[in-house]
C-alpha positions as CSV (number, residue, x, y, z in Angstrom):
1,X,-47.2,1.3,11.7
2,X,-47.2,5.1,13.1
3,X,-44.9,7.5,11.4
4,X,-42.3,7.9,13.9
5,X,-41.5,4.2,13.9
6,X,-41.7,5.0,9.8
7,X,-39.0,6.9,10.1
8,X,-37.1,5.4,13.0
9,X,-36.8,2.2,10.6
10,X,-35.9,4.2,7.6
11,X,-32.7,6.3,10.1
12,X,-31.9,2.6,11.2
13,X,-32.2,1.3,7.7
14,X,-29.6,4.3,6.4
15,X,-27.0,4.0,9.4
16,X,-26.3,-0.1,9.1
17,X,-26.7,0.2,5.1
18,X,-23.9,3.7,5.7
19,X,-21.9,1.5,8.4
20,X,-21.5,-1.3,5.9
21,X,-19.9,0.8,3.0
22,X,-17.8,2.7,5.4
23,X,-16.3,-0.5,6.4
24,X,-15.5,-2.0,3.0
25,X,-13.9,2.0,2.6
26,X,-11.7,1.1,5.2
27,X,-10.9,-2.4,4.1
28,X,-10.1,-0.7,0.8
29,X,-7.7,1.5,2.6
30,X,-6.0,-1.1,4.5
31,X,-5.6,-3.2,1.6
32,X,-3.6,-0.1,-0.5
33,X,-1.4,0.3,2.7
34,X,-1.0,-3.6,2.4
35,X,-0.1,-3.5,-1.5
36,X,1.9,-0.2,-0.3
37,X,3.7,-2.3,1.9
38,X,4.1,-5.6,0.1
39,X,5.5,-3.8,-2.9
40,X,8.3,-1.8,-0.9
41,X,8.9,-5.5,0.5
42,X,9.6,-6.3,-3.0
43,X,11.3,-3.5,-3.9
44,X,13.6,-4.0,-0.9
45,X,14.7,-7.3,-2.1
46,X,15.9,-6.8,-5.9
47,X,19.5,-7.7,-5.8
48,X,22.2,-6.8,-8.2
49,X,25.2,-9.1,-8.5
50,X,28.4,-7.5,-9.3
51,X,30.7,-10.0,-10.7
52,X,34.2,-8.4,-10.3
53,X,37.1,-9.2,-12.2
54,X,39.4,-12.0,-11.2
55,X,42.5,-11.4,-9.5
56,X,40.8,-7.9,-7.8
57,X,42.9,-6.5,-5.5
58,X,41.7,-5.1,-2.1
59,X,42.4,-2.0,-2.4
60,X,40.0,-1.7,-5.6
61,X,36.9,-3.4,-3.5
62,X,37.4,-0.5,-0.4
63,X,37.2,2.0,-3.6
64,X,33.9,0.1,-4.7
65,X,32.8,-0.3,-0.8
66,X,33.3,3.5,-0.2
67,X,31.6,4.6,-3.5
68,X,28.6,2.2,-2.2
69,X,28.5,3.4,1.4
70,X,27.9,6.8,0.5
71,X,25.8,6.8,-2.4
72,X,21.6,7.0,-1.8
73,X,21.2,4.8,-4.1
74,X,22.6,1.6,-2.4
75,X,20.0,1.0,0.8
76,X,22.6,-2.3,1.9
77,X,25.2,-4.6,0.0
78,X,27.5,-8.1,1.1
79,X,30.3,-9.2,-0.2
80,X,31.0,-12.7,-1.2
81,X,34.3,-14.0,-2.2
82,X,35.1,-16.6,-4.7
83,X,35.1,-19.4,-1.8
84,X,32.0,-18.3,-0.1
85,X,30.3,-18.2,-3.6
86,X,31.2,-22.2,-4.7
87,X,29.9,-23.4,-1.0
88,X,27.1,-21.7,-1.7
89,X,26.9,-23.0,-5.1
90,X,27.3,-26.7,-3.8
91,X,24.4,-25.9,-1.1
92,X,22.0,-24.6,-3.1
93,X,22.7,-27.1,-6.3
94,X,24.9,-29.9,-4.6
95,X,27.3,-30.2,-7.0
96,X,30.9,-29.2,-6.8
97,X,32.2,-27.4,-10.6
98,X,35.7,-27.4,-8.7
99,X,36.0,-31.4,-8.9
100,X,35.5,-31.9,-12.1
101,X,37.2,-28.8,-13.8
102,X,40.6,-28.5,-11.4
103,X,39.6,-25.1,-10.5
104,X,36.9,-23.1,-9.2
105,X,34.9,-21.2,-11.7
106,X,33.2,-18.9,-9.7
107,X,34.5,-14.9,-9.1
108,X,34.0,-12.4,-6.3
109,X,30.8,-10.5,-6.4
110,X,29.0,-8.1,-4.6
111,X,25.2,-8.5,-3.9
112,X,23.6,-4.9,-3.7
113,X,20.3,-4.0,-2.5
114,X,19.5,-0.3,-3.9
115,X,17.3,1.6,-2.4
116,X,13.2,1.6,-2.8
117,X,13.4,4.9,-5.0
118,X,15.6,3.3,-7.4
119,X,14.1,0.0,-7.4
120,X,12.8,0.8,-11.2
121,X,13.1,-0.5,-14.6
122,X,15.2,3.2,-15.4
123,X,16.9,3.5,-12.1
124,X,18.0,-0.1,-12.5
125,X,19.8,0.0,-16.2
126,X,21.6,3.7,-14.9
127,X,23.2,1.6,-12.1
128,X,24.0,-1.5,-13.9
129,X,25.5,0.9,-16.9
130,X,27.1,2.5,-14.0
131,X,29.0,-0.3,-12.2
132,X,30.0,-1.8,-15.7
133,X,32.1,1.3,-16.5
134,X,34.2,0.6,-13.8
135,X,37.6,-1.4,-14.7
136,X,37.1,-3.8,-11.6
137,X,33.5,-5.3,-12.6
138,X,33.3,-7.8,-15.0
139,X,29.5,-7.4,-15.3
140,X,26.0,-6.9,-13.6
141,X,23.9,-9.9,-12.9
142,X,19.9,-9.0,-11.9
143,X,16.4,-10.1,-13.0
144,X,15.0,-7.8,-15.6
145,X,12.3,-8.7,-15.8
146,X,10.9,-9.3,-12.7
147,X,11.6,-5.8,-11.9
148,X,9.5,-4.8,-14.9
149,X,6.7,-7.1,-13.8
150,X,6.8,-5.6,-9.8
151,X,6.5,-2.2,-10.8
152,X,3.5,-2.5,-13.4
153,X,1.4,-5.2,-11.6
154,X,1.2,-3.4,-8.2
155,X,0.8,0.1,-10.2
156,X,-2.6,-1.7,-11.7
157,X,-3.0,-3.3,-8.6
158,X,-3.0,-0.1,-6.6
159,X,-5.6,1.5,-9.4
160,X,-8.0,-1.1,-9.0
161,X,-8.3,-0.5,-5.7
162,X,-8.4,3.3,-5.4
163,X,-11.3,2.6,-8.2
164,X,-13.1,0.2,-5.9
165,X,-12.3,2.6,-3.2
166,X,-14.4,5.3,-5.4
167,X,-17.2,2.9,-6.5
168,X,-17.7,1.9,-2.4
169,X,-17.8,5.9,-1.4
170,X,-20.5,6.5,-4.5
171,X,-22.2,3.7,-2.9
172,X,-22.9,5.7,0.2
173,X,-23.5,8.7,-1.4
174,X,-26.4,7.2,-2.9
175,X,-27.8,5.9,-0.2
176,X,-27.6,8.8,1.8
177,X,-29.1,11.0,-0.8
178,X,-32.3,8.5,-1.0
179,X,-32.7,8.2,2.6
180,X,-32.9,12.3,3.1
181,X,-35.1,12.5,-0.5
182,X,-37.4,9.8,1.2
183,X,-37.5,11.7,4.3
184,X,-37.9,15.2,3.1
185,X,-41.0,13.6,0.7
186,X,-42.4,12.5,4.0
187,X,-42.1,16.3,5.7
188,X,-43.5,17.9,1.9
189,X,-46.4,19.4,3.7
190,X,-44.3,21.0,6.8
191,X,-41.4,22.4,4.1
192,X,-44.2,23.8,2.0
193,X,-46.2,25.4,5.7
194,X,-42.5,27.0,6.3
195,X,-42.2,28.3,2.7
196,X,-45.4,29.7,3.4
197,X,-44.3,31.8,6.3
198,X,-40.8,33.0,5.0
199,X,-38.7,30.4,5.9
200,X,-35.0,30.6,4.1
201,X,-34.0,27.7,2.5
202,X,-31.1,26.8,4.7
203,X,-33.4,27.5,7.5
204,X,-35.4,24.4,6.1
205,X,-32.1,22.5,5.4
206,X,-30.1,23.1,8.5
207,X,-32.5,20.0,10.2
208,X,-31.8,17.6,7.4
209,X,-27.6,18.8,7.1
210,X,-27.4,18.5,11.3
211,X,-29.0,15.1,11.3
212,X,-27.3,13.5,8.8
213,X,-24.1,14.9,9.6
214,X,-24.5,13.3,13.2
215,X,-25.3,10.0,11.6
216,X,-22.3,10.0,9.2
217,X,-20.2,10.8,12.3
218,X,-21.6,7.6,14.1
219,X,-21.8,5.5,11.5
220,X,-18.2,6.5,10.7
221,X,-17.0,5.8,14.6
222,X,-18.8,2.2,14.3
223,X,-16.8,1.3,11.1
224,X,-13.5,2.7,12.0
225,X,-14.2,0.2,15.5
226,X,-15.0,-2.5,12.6
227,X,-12.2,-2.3,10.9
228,X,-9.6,-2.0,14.0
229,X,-10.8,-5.0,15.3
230,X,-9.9,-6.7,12.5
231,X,-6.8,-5.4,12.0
232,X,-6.0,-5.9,15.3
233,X,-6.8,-9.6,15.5
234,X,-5.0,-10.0,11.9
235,X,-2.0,-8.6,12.9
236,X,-1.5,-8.9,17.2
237,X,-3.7,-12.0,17.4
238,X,-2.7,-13.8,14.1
239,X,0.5,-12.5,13.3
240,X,-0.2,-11.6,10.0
241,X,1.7,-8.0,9.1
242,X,-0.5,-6.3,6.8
243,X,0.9,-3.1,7.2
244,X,3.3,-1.1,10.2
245,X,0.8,0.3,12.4
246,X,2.4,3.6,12.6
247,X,0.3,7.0,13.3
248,X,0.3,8.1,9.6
249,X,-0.8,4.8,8.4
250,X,-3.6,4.5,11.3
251,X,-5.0,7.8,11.0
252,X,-5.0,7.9,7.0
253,X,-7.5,4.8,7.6
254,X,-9.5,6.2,10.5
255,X,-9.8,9.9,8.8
256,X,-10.4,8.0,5.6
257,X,-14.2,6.8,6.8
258,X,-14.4,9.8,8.6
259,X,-14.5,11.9,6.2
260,X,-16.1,9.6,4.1
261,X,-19.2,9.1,6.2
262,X,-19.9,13.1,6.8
């Protein structure tokens, strides 16, 4: 085997070996935009039931109504009335507490959704101490401690993968580095002939910085096409939302391996 094909094998070698870790990169990416997304999801369903008083008047739920409308911390809310609450009840459960005790049990409540920034353990307990202080609530209704469990499960979550992330782009390093050792041990005798002569050392470089540089750049262009088309068939194709294809979202992926792979 001639040299040239030597080192044609050892450039193709480095660029599908390069191509491969720049595409699990980008699968890393998509999957913290995914876990990015999945957790506001979450975050954007936590409810809070309001039980108010019984016998409210009106004019005490437009007081709460205003106060929710323009506070930040409220991102949508519904009110249900006593009735709407006991068909509910006899939907979900199929049994009717109004037969068999003469009157219905169930009060008027309010179901609030707050907002993603205050969908937290903290935030949480400030707005339930904060609706129980008022004289028309009876008290707050909402699951601790799945909110507790959604905000330190997705954290971890979201390490892991940032790790992995790392681990992947150490990956490349490495076999970038032993690809251009390899290659430089191959030219010993020309780098030594230009030491000779006065060469600077970025002069003898500059060959080795340029050509890799390009092949990052390919290799980087072949795995962001990788990872769009699957994307693209998971989500258009499929159906399967991952994450909203907005420009931020798109080009933190696509300058992700880019800058990876130079």
């Amino acid at each position: 085997m001639s040299k040239g094909h030597h080192l044609w094998n050892m450039y193709i070698t480095a660029a599908v070996s390069v191509a491969l870790v720049l595409c699990l990169v980008g699968f890393e990416c998509v999957l913290l935009l995914s876990a990015g997304t999945l957790l506001q999801r979450m975050k954007e369903n936590v409810t809070l039931t309001v039980l108010l008083n019984e016998g409210v008047d009106s004019m005490a739920c437009e007081r709460f109504e205003s106060m929710l409308s323009a506070a930040d911390y409220c991102s949508s809310y519904r009110y249900v009335s006593a009735d709407d609450a006991l068909r509910e009840h006899v939907e979900t459960l199929g049994e009717d507490p109004s037969v068999f005790l003469g009157y219905n049990p169930l009060s008027a409540s309010y179901e609030i959704h707050p907002s993603v920034g205050y969908a937290h353990p903290d935030s949480i307990a400030a707005l339930d101490k904060l609706f129980t202080s008022l004289p028309y609530v009876d008290k707050v209704l909402y699951q601790e401690n799945l909110v507790k469990v959604l905000n330190s499960n997705v954290s971890q979550a979201a390490i892991v993968l940032f790790v992995v992330a790392i681990v992947l782009l150490l990956i490349a390093c490495v076999l970038i580095v032993n690809t251009i050792r390899l290659q430089i041990y191959s030219k010993r005798f020309l780098i030594n002939t230009m030491t000779l002569v006065g060469a600077t050392p970025w002069t003898i470089k500059s060959p080795f910085v340029w050509r890799y540089v390009l092949l990052g750049t390919l290799c980087s262009m072949v795995a962001i096409a990788a990872v769009a088309g699957v994307v693209y068939y998971v989500q258009i194709v499929l159906g399967i939302v991952l994450f909203p294809l907005s420009w931020h979202s798109l080009l933190f992926v696509a300058g992700t391996i880019f800058v990876a792979g130079i």
